[in-house]
C-alpha positions as CSV (number, residue, x, y, z in Angstrom):
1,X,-1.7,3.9,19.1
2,X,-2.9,3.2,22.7
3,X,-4.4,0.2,24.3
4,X,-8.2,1.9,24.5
5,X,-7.5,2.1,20.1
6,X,-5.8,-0.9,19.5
7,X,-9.2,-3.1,22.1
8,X,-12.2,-0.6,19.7
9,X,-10.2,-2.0,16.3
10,X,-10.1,-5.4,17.8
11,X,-14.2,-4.8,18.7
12,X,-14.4,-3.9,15.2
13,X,-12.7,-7.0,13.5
14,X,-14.6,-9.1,15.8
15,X,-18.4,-8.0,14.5
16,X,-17.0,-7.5,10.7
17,X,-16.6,-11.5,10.6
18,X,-13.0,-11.2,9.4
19,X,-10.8,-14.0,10.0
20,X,-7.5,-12.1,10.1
21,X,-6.5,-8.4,9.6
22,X,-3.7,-7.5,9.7
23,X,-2.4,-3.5,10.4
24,X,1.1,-2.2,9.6
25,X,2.2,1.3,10.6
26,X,5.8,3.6,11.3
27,X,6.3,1.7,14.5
28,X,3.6,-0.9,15.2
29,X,2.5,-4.2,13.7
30,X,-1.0,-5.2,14.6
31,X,-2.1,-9.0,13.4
32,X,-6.0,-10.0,14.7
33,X,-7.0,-12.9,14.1
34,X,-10.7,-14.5,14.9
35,X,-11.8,-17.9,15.0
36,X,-14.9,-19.9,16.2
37,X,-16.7,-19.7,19.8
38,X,-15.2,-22.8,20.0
39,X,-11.4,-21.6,20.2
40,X,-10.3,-18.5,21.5
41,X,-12.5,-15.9,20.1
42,X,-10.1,-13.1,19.2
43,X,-5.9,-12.9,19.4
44,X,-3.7,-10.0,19.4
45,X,0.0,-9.4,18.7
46,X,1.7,-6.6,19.4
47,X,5.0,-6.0,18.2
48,X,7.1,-3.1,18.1
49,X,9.6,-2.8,15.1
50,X,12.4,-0.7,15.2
51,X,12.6,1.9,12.4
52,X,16.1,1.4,10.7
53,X,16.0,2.5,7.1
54,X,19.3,1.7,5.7
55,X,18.9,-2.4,6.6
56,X,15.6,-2.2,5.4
57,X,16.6,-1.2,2.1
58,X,19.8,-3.5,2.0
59,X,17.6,-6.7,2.7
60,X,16.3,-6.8,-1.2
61,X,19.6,-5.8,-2.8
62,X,20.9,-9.7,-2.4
63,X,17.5,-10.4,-3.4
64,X,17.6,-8.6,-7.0
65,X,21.3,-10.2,-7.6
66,X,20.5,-14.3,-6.9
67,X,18.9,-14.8,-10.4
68,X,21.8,-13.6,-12.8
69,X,20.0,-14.2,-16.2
70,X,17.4,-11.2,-15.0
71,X,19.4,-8.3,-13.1
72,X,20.6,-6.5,-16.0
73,X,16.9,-6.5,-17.3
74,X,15.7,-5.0,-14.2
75,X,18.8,-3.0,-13.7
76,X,18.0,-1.2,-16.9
77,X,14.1,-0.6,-15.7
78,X,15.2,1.1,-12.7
79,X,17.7,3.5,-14.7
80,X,14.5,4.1,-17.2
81,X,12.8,5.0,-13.9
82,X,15.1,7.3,-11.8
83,X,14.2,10.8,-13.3
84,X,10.0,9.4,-13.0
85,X,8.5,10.2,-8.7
86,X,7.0,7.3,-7.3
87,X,3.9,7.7,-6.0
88,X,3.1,4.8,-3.3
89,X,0.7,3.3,-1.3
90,X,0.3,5.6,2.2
91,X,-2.0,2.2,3.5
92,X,-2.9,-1.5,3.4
93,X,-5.9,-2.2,0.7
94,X,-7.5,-2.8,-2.2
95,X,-6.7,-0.2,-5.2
96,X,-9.3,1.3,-6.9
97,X,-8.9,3.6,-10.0
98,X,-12.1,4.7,-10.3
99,X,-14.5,6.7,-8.0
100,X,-17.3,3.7,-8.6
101,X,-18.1,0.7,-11.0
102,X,-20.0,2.7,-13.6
103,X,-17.4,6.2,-13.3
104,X,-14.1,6.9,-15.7
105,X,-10.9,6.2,-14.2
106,X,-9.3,9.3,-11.9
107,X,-6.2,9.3,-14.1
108,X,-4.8,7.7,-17.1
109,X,-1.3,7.5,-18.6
110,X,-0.9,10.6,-20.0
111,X,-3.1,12.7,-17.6
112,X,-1.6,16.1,-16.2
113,X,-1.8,16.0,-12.5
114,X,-1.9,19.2,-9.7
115,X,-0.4,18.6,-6.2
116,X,-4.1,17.9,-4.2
117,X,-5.7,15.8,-7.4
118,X,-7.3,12.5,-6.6
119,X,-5.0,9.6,-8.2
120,X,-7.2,6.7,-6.7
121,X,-9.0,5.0,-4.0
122,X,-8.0,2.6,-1.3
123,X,-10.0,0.3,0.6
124,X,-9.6,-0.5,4.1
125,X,-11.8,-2.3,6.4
126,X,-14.9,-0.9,4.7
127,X,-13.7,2.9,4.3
128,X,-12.2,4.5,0.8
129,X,-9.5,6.4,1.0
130,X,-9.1,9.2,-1.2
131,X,-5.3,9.0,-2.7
132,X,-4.0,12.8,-3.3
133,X,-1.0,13.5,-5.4
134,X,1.9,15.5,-3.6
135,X,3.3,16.0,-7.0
136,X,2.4,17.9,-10.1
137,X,3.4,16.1,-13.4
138,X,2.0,13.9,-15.8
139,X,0.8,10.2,-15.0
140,X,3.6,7.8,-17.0
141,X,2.7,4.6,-15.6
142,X,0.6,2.8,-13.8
143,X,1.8,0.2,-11.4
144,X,-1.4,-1.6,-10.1
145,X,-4.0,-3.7,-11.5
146,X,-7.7,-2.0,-10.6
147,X,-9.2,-3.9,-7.7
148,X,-5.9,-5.2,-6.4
149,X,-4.4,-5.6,-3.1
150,X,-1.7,-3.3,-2.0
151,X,0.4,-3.0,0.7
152,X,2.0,-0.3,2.4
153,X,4.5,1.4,0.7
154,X,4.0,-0.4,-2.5
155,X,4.5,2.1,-5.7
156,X,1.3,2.8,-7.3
157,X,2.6,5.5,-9.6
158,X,5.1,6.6,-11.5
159,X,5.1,10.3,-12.5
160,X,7.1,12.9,-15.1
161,X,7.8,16.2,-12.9
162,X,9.0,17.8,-15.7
């Protein structure tokens, strides 16, 4: 992202009325933030963040083991889980399962999918992203509310292969 993209998404923020967006992508964190004509009208930060997988996925291990009473419970989820694909969120949003208000949901539990097939919608700053499977398989769970935030990365899906 260069400087003439990162001054037209601040523009943008700045006539949406938004107090604070924030944009996360492989190497760049974005936070805007906008206030009052009183204070400054508009800050940026700009950080770089260095793509190292293996601590990232270390960090929640300790995480998972400090409440003893409920690791072996979610130990026993995640080896329920391992033969399922993950489908997760490719952006920052709100999750939608259906195309509109008044439309059925794109897929329920139980639905077969294609590789291509919509799975939902994601909203961000005013566009909808259409979610495409990169798996076929049937839908075995879903792991998001309608309407919900998500964030990057977060699991949406969870999918049978077989």
């Amino acid at each position: 992202m260069d400087i003439k993209e990162i001054q037209s998404l601040i523009k943008f923020v700045a006539k949406s009325g938004a107090s604070e967006v924030k944009l996360e992508m492989e190497d760049i964190k974005i936070t805007i933030r906008t206030g009052s004509a009183a204070t400054t009208p508009e800050t940026t930060i700009v950080q770089q963040i260095p793509v190292a997988p293996a601590p990232v996925a270390a960090a929640p291990a300790p995480a998972q083991e400090a409440p003893a009473p409920a690791a072996p419970a979610k130990e026993a989820a995640e080896e329920d889980n391992s033969e399922y694909i993950t489908i997760k969120s490719p952006i920052i949003g709100t999750f939608y399962r259906k195309p509109s208000p008044d439309k059925p949901p794109f897929v329920e539990v139980g639905s077969q999918i294609q590789k291509g097939d919509v799975l939902c919608v994601i909203e961000a700053m005013k566009l909808f992203n259409d979610i495409e499977s990169e798996v076929s398989g049937k839908i075995v769970k879903v792991l998001v509310d309608d309407s919900s935030p998500v964030e990057f990365d977060q699991p949406l899906f969870l999918v049978d292969p077989s």
